[in-house]
C-alpha positions in Angstrom: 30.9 26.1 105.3 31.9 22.7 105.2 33.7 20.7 107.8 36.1 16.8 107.9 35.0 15.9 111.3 36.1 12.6 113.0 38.0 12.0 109.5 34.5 12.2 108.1 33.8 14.8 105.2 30.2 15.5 103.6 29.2 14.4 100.6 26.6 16.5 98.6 25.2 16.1 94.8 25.8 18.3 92.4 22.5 19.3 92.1 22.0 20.0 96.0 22.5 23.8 96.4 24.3 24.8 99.7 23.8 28.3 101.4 27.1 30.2 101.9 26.5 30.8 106.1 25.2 27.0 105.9 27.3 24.9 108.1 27.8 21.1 107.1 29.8 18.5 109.4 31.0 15.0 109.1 29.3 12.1 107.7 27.0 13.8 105.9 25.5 12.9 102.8 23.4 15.5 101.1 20.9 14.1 97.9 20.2 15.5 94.5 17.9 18.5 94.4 18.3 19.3 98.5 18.1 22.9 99.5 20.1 24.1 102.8 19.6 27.4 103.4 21.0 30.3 105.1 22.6 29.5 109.0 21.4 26.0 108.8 23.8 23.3 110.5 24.1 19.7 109.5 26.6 18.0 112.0 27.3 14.4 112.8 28.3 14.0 115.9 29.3 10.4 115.4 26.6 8.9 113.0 25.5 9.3 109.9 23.2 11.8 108.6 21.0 11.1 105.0 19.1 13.3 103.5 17.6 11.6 100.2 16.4 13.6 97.5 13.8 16.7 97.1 14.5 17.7 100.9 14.6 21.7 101.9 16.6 22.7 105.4 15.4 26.0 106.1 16.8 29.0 107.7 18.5 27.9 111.2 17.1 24.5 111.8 19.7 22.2 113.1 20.3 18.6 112.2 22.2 16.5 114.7 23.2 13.0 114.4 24.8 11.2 117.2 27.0 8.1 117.6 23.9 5.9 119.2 21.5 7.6 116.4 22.6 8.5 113.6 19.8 10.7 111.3 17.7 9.7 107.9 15.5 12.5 105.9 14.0 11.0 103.1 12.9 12.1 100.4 10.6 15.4 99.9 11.2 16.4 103.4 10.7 20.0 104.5 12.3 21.0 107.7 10.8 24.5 108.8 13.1 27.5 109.9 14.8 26.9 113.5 13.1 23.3 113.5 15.4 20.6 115.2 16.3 17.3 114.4 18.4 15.1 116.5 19.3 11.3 116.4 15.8 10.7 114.2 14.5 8.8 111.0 12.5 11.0 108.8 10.5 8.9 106.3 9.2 10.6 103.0 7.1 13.4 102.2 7.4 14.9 106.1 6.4 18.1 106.7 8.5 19.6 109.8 6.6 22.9 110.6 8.8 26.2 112.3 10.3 25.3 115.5 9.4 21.6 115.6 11.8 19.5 117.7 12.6 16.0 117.1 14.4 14.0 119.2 16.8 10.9 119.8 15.7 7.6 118.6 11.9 9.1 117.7 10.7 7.6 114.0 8.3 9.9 111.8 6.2 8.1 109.3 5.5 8.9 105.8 3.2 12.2 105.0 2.8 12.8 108.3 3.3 16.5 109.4 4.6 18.2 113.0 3.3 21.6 112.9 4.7 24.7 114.4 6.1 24.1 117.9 5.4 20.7 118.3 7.6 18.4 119.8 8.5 14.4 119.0 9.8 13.3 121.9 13.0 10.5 122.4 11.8 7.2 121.4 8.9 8.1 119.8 7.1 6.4 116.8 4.5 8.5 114.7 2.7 5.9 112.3 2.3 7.3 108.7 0.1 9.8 108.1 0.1 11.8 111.5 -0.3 14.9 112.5 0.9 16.3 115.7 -1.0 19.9 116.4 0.7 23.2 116.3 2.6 23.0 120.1 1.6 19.8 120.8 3.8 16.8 121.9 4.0 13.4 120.6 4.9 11.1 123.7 5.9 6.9 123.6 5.3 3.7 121.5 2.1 3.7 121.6 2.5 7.1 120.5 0.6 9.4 123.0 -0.4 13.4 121.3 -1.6 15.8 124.0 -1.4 19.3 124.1 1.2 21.3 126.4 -1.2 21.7 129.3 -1.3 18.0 130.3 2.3 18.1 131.6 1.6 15.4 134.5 0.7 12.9 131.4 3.6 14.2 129.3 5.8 13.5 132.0 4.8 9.8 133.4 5.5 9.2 129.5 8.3 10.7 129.4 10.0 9.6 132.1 9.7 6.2 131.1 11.8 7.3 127.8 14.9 7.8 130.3 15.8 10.8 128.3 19.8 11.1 130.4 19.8 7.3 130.0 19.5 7.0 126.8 21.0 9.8 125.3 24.0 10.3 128.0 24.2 7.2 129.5 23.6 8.5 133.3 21.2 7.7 135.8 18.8 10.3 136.0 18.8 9.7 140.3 22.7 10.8 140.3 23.3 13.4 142.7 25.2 15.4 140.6 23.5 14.6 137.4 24.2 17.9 135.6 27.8 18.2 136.5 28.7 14.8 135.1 26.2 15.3 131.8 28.3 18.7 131.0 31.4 17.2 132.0 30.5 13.9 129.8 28.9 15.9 126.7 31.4 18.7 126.6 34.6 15.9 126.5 32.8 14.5 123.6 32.1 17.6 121.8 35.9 18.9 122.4 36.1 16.4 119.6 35.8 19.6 117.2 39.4 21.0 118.0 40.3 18.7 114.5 38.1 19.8 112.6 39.1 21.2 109.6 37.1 23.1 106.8 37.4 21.4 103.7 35.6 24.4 101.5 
């Protein structure tokens, strides 16, 4: 299915080949030879989404661009089955194992690979050529990698990223922080009442 959002409609080669239950949104621009399969969702939310050539979406991973990040997948990209993808820049020849989450603002360098469950956290740079373990999170430039058990770590790191900041613009010391992030998130997201399906 295919979606105009924010006067924005995809763009996909002739070549790409589009699963039926696939869900594409806005700005998107879809490169020769790309495979989205079943119940994946594309959606810019604002920004820009790439993906260059050669890159396979898999079944239910979600790609999210947003107005302060928009998203880049180049080419030869794999992203793995209910892997997510939000706000980042994918260099070439990524491998994005099952269930990997990327987040806002994070960069992930050329042949490097995030294996299952691993998580790239906001702002985060991965030079070329990493390799984040399976459940493992990738933490800051400097990049920090350090398995789930060192949450006190993860979490001084973290922190410092400003994750509400940065991706919702609030103070994360407000009172009534997850009142006004709903509030805030769901006003921008009631921008899909326009949509319309263009396929």
């Amino acid at each position: 299915m295919r979606f105009e959002h924010l006067g924005a409609q995809p763009r996909i080669h002739p070549d790409a080949v589009i699963a039926p239950t696939a869900v594409i949104s806005g700005d998107v621009e879809i490169g020769a030879d790309c495979q989205v399969l079943h119940g994946a969702v594309i959606t810019a939310e604002g920004g820009p989404i790439t993906l260059a050539e050669n890159v396979i979406v898999m079944e239910n991973a979600l790609i999210r661009a947003t107005s302060t990040n928009p998203v880049h997948i180049g080419a030869h990209v794999l992203v793995g089955p209910m892997a997510s993808v939000s706000g980042a820049v994918v260099e070439d020849e990524v491998f994005l194992a099952t269930g990997t989450r990327i987040f806002n603002g994070a960069r992930i360098g050329a042949r490097s690979e995030v294996r299952i469950n691993a998580v790239v956290h906001l702002r985060t740079t991965l030079p070329a050529e990493t390799v984040v373990p399976i459940g493992w999170v990738a933490v800051g430039d400097p990049v920090q990698i350090l398995p789930p058990d060192r949450h006190e770590e993860i979490w001084a790191a973290q922190r410092e990223l400003d994750f509400p900041g940065y991706v919702f613009g609030l103070d994360r010391e407000t009172p009534d922080l997850m009142v006004q992030l709903t509030e805030r998130y769901g006003r921008s997201l009631a921008r899909h009442t326009d949509d319309r399906r263009v396929d």
